[in-house]
C-alpha positions in Angstrom: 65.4 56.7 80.8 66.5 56.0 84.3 70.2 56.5 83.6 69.4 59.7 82.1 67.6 61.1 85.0 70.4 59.8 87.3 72.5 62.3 84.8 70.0 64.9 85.2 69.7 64.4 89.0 73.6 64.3 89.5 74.1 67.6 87.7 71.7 69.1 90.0 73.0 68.3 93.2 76.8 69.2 91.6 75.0 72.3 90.5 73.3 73.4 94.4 76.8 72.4 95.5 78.7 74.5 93.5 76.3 77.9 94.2 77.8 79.0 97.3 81.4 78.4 96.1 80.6 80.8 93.2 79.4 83.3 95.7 82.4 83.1 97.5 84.3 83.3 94.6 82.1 86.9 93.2 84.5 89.8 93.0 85.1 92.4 95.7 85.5 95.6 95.0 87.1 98.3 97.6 85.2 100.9 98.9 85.6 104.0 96.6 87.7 107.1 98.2 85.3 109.0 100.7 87.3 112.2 101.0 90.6 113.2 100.7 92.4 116.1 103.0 96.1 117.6 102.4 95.5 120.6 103.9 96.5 124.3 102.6 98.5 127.6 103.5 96.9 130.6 104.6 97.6 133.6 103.2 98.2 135.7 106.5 102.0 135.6 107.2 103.1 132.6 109.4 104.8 132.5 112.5 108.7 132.0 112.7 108.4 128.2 112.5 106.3 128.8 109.1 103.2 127.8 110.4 99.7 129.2 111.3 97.0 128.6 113.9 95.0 125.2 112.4 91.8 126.2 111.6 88.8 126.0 108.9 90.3 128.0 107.2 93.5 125.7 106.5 91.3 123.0 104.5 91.5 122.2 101.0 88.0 120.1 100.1 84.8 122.5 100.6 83.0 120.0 102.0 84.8 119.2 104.7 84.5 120.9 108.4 87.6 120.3 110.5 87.3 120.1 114.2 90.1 120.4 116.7 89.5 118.6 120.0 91.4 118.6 123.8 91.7 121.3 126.2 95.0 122.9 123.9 93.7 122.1 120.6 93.8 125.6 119.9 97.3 124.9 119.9 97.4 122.9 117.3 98.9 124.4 114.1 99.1 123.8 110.1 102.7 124.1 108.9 103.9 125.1 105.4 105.6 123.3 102.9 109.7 123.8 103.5 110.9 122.9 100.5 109.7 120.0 98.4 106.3 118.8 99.5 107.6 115.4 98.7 109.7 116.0 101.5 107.6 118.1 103.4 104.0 118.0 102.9 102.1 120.4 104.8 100.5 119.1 107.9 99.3 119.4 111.2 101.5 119.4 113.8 100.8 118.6 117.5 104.0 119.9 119.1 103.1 122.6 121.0 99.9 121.2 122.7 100.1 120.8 126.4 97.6 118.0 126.3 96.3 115.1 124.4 94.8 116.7 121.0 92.6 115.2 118.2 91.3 116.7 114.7 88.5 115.0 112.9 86.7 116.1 109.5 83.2 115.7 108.7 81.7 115.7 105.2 78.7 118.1 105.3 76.3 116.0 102.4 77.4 112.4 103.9 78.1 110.1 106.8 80.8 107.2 105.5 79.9 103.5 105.8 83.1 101.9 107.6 81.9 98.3 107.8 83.1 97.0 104.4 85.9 94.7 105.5 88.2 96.5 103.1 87.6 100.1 104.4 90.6 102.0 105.7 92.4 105.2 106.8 95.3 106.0 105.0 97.6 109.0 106.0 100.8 110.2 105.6 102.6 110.3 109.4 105.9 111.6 110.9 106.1 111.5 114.7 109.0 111.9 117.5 109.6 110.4 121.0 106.9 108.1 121.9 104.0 110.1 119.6 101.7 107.9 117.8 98.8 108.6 115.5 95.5 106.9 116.2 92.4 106.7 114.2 89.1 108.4 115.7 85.3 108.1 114.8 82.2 109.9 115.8 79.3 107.7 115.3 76.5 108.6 114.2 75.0 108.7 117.8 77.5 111.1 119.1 79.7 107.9 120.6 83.2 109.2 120.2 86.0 105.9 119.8 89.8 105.7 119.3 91.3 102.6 117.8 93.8 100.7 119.0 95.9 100.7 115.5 98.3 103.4 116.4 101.4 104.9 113.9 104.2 105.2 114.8 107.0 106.4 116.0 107.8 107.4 112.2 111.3 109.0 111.5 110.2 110.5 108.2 106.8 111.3 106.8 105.5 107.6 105.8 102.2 106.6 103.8 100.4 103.8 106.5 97.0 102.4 105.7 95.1 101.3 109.0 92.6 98.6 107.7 89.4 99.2 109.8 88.4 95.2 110.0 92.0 95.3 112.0 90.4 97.7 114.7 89.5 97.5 118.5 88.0 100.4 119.5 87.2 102.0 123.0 85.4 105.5 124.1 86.7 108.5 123.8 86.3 111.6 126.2 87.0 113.9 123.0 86.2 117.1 125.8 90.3 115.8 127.2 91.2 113.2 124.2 91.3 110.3 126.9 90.1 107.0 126.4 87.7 105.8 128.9 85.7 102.6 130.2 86.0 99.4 128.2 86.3 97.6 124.9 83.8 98.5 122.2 82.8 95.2 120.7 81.4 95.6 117.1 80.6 99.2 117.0 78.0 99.8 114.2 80.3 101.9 111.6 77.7 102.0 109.0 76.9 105.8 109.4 80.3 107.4 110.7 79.8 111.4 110.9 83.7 112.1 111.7 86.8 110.5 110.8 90.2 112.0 112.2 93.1 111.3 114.3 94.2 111.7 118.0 98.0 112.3 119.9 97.2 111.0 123.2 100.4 112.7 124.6 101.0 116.8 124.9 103.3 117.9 122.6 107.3 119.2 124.0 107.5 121.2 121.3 110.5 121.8 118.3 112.6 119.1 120.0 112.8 115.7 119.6 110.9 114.5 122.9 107.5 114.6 121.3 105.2 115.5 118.8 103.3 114.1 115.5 102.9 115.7 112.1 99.6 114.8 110.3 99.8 115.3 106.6 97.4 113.9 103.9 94.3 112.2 105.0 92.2 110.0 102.8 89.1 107.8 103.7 88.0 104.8 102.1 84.3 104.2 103.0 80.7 104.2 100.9 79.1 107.3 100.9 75.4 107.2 103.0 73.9 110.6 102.6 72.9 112.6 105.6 
């Protein structure tokens, strides 16, 4: 009798052990895809460059409001496919601006929850000169942040993922798209209203000396409804 309840006790304890190892061992699953962007052409005839004023107008999802932000986002323009789209994906180009310039997109039914470890931007980049493409947020307290997770420079239009555990944020002036005061330690990302990107250089136009092309933007967060 004793040497069976030293059995029985023994399994126990190896039993209690062994629970939190078989939580940490429970599968994860990624966040699903929150939205997807890869912009369109609009059907007014474009410029001589191929490309039209970015506007609401240039989206592809119907749920999704664009925003442009900086004192020349208005400069900011969608440019057509030239081509194959393989090559040449449409996008949002930067080049002409003649200041730092962001875009962000905001699902109208939900905010996205960015605190699973395994969220992420992905996007599909080309940039020239020192341009580099850096992730933007609008909380859901109105707290704009830009993260310190930049791509770039890109010669060709690349696919990058910027894992958002990987992340240090700081506040954005999105009025003039310039980061301002300090670090942002642990930002709650659990109900993000906008998700975009921001050039923190003015554009130099066609040349090489600067610009960034913004093509296909997808977000992987949970859905919270608004």
């Amino acid at each position: 009798m004793t040497r069976r309840l030293s059995v029985l006790c023994a399994a126990m304890v190896l039993a209690v052990a062994g629970a939190p190892l078989a939580q940490q061992r429970a599968p994860q699953t990624r966040p699903p895809l929150f939205l997807s962007e890869g912009w369109k052409a609009l059907t007014t005839p474009p410029d001589d460059h191929g490309a039209w004023p970015a506007s609401q107008a240039a989206v592809a999802s119907p749920n999704l409001q664009l925003t442009l932000h900086g004192t020349s986002a208005k400069e900011i323009v969608v440019v057509a496919v030239r081509g194959s789209s393989d090559l040449y994906p449409l996008n949002l180009w930067t080049g002409t601006t003649t200041s730092p310039s962001a875009a962000s997109l905001r699902d109208r039914t939900n905010f996205v929850d960015l605190s699973d470890p395994l969220a992420k931007i992905r996007w599909t980049v080309r940039t020239s000169g020192f341009h580099q493409v850096r992730p933007i947020v609008k909380l859901a307290d109105g707290t704009w942040l830009v993260g310190d997770q930049a791509t770039g420079p890109e010669l060709d239009f690349n696919q990058k993922d910027i894992s958002i555990a990987d992340v240090r944020w700081i506040k954005l002036d999105i009025a003039r798209v310039v980061a301002v005061g300090n670090w942002v330690e642990h930002p709650d990302l659990t109900k993000v209203d906008e998700v975009g990107f921001a050039d923190l250089m003015p554009g130099s136009g066609h040349g090489a000396g600067g610009y960034a092309n913004v093509g296909r933007i997808e977000v992987y967060g949970r859905p919270i409804k608004r």
